[in-house]
Each structure stands twice: as structure tokens, then as C-alpha cells.
N, C-alpha and C positions, 0 to 999 in steps of 0.2 A: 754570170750573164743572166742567167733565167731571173733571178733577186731584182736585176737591175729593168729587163722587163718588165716584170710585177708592179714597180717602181712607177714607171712610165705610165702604165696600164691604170692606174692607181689615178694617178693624177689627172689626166682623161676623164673618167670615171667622177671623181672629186670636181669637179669643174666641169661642167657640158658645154659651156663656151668658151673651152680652151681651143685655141686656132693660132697656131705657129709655123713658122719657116724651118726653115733647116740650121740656120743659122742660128735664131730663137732658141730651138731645143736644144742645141751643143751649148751653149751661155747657159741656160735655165741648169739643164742636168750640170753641167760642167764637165761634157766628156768631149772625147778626140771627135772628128770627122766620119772616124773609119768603125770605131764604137756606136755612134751616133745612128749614122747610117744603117748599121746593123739593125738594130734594137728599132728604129723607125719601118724598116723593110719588112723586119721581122711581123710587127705589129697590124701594117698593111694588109699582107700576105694571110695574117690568121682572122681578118676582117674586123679587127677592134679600130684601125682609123683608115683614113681617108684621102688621099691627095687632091685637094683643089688645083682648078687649070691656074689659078693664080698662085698655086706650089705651096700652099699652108696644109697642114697636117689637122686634121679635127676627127673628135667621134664619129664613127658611124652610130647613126641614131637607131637608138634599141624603141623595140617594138613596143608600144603602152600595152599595160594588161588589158585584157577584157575588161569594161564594167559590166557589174552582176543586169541580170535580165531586170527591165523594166517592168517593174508588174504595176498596169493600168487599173483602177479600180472598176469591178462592175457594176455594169447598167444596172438601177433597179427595175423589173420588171414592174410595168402598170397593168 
């Protein structure tokens, strides 16, 4: 099961604009219902995705790094 998470996790991950149903990921993976559901809940639950009210499953969007500090050039003094 964890393999098959990783799996899931993976693809997500590979794809940012992966956005599927419930229906969608059992076709895509090609698992049961009750597998499916698992490994999706699972995934939720450890905040790697997401539920839309319209019931699609997507990344939770990971935080951009920092960009390094802007260093403005100095004034010459006159």
C-alpha cells in the first residue's frame, strides 16, 4: 500500500495540473473503489491533495522558495 501511495504522490507531484475525480483516479491507477478511496483519503489527510467543492482531487500548492535578497545598487554620493 505505502509503494502504491508513493505512486499516487509521484504523479501529483509530476503533473501540477493534475485535477481528477474519484472515478478518474480508479480508471488512471486501475484500482478498486475501496483501494482507491484509501490511498486518496490517505493522501488528503497527510496534506499532499486537496478536494474541490466540485469533488476533483488536485495538489495542494507547495510554497515557492524564497528568492535570494535584492540588492539594489548604491547611490553615488556627490
Amino acid at each position: 500500500m505505502e509503494a502504491l501511495i508513493q505512486r499516487v504522490r509521484g504523479e501529483f507531484r509530476e503533473m501540477p495540473g493534475l485535477r481528477l475525480t474519484f472515478a478518474q483516479a480508479c480508471r488512471l491507477w486501475q484500482l478498486d473503489p475501496i483501494t482507491c478511496a484509501a490511498v486518496l483519503e490517505r493522501l488528503t489527510r497527510d496534506g499532499v491533495l486537496l478536494q474541490t467543492r466540485q469533488g476533483h482531487y488536485v495538489a495542494v500548492p507547495r510554497p515557492r522558495p524564497l528568492e535570494a535578497p535584492f540588492d539594489r545598487p548604491k547611490r553615488a554620493v556627490s
